[in-house]
C-alpha positions in Angstrom: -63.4 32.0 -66.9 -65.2 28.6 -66.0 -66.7 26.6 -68.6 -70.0 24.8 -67.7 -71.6 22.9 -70.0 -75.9 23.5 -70.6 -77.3 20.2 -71.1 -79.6 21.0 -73.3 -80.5 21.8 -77.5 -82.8 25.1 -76.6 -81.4 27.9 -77.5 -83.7 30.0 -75.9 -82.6 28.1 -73.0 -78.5 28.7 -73.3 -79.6 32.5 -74.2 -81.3 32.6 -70.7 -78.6 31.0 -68.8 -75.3 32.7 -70.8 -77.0 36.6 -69.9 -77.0 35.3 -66.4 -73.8 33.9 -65.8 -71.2 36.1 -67.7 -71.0 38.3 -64.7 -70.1 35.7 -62.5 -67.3 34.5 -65.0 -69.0 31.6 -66.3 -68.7 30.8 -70.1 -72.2 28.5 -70.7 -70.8 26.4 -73.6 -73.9 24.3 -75.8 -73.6 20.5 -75.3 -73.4 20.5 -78.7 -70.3 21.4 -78.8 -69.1 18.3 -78.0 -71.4 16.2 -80.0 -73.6 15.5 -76.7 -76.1 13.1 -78.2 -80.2 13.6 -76.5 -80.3 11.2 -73.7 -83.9 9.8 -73.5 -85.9 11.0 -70.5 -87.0 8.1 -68.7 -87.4 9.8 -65.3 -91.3 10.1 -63.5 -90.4 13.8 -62.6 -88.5 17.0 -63.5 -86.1 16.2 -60.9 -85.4 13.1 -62.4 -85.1 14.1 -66.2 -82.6 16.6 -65.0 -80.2 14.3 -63.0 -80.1 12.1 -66.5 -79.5 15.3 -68.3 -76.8 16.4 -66.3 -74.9 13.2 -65.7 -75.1 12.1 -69.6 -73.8 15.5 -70.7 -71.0 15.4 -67.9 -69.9 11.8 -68.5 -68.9 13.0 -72.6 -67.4 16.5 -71.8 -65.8 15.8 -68.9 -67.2 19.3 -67.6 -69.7 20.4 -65.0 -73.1 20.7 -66.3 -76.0 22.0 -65.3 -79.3 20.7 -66.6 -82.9 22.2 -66.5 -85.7 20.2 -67.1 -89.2 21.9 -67.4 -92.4 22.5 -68.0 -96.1 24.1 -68.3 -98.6 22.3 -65.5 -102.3 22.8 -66.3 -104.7 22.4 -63.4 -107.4 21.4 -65.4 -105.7 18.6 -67.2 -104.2 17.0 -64.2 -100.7 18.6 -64.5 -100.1 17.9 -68.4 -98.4 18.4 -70.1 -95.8 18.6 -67.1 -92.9 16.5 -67.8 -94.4 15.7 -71.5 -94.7 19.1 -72.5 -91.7 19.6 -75.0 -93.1 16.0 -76.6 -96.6 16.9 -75.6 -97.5 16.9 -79.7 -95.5 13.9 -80.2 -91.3 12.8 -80.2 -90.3 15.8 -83.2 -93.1 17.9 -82.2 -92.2 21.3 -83.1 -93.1 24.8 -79.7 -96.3 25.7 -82.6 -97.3 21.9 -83.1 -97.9 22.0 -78.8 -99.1 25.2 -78.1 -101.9 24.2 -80.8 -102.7 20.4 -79.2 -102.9 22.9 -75.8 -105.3 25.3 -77.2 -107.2 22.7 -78.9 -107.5 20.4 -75.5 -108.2 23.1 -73.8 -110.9 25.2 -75.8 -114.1 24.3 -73.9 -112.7 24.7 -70.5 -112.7 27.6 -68.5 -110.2 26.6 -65.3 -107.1 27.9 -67.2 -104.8 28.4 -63.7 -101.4 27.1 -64.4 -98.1 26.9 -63.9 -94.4 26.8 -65.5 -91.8 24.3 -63.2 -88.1 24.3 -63.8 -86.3 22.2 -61.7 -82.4 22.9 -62.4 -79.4 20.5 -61.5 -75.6 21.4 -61.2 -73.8 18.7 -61.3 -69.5 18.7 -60.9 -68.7 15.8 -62.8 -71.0 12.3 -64.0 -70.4 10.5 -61.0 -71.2 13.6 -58.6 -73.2 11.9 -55.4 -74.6 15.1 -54.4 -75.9 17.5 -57.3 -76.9 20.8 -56.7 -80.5 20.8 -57.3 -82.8 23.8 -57.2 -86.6 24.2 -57.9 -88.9 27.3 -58.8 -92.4 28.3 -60.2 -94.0 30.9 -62.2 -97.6 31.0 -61.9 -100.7 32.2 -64.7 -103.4 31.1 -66.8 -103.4 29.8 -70.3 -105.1 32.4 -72.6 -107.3 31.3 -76.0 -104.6 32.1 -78.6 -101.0 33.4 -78.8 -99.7 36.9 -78.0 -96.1 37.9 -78.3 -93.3 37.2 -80.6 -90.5 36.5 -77.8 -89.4 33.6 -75.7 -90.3 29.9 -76.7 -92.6 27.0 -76.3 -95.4 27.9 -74.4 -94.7 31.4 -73.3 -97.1 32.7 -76.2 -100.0 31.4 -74.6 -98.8 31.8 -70.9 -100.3 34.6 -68.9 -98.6 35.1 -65.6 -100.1 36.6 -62.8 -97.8 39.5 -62.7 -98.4 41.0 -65.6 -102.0 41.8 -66.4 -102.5 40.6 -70.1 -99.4 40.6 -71.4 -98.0 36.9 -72.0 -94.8 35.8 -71.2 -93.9 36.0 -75.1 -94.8 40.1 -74.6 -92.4 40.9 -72.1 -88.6 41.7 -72.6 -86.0 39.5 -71.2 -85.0 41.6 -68.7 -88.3 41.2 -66.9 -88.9 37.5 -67.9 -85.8 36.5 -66.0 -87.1 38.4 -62.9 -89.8 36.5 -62.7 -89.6 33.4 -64.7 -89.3 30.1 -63.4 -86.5 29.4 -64.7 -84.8 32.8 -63.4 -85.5 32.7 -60.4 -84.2 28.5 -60.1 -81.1 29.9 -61.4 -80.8 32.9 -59.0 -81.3 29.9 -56.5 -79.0 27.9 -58.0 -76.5 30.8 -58.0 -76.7 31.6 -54.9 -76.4 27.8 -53.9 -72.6 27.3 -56.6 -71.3 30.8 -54.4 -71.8 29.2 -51.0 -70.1 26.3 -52.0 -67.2 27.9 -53.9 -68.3 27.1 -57.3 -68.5 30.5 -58.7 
């Protein structure tokens, strides 16, 4: 069994990762675990906020790590809340207290195209020079009020184009790592840690 270590508080997040790993004999442990303090997110871009993820989490467990770092992009608003969006309500902001600063921004305006990035980086150890790094989308409109008791942060008001009018917070887990953003980045980076012998 390999032990990687999820940079990251969300446990939605580890849920995701752990269901999609333990066949390849990968044991996602919390950073938590090992007292991993937050790292503040000083990077311009996902890709950026993921590197710092990974390498602080590596550098105190002295395991591999992989990090994800994403988001909800909203055409109409430029692209926020985009790397903001888990802050987009403020520092302690809680999932409910940003999907309701979203709904309210966005109540007068009808361009509601959108899109979830996750940008997900493997990295071996803290001072790794060449991370694995892999990047994927999921694509929908924000609706005008929350559907769905599943997932977390803004898949209650996330429509994607696949599935008619259910949101992302409607569909079972199964399906939402089929064709989630962050599924199909890990599939990538999967595919990515077998080439190289990692898994």
């Amino acid at each position: 069994m390999k032990h990687i270590v999820l940079a990251s508080g969300n446990q939605g997040k580890l849920a995701e990762f752990a269901q999609l790993l333990a066949p390849l004999g990968v044991d996602m442990l919390p950073q938590s675990q090992f007292s991993v303090s937050e790292v503040a997110e000083t990077g311009t871009t996902f890709v950026e906020n993921a590197i710092i993820k990974a390498r602080h989490a590596a550098a105190i467990t002295g395991h591999a790590t992989i990090a994800d770092d994403s988001g909800l992009e909203v055409d109409a608003l430029d692209g926020a809340p985009g790397i903001y969006s888990a802050r987009y309500a403020g520092d302690n902001a809680s999932d409910n207290d940003n999907v309701s600063k979203l709904l309210t921004t966005m109540q007068a305006i009808p361009q509601r195209t959108a899109r979830f990035q996750c940008v997900l980086v493997y990295m071996r150890h803290h001072k790794d020079p060449t991370p694995i790094i892999c990047q994927a989308s999921w694509e929908g409109v924000v609706s005008h009020q929350r559907q769905g008791e599943n997932g977390h942060g803004y898949d209650p008001i996330f429509i994607p184009n696949e599935t008619q009018d259910l949101s992302a917070a409607q569909i079972d887990a199964h399906e939402k790592n089929r064709l989630s953003h962050r599924g199909k980045a890990l599939q990538l980076l999967i595919s990515a840690m077998q080439e190289k012998g990692i898994v």
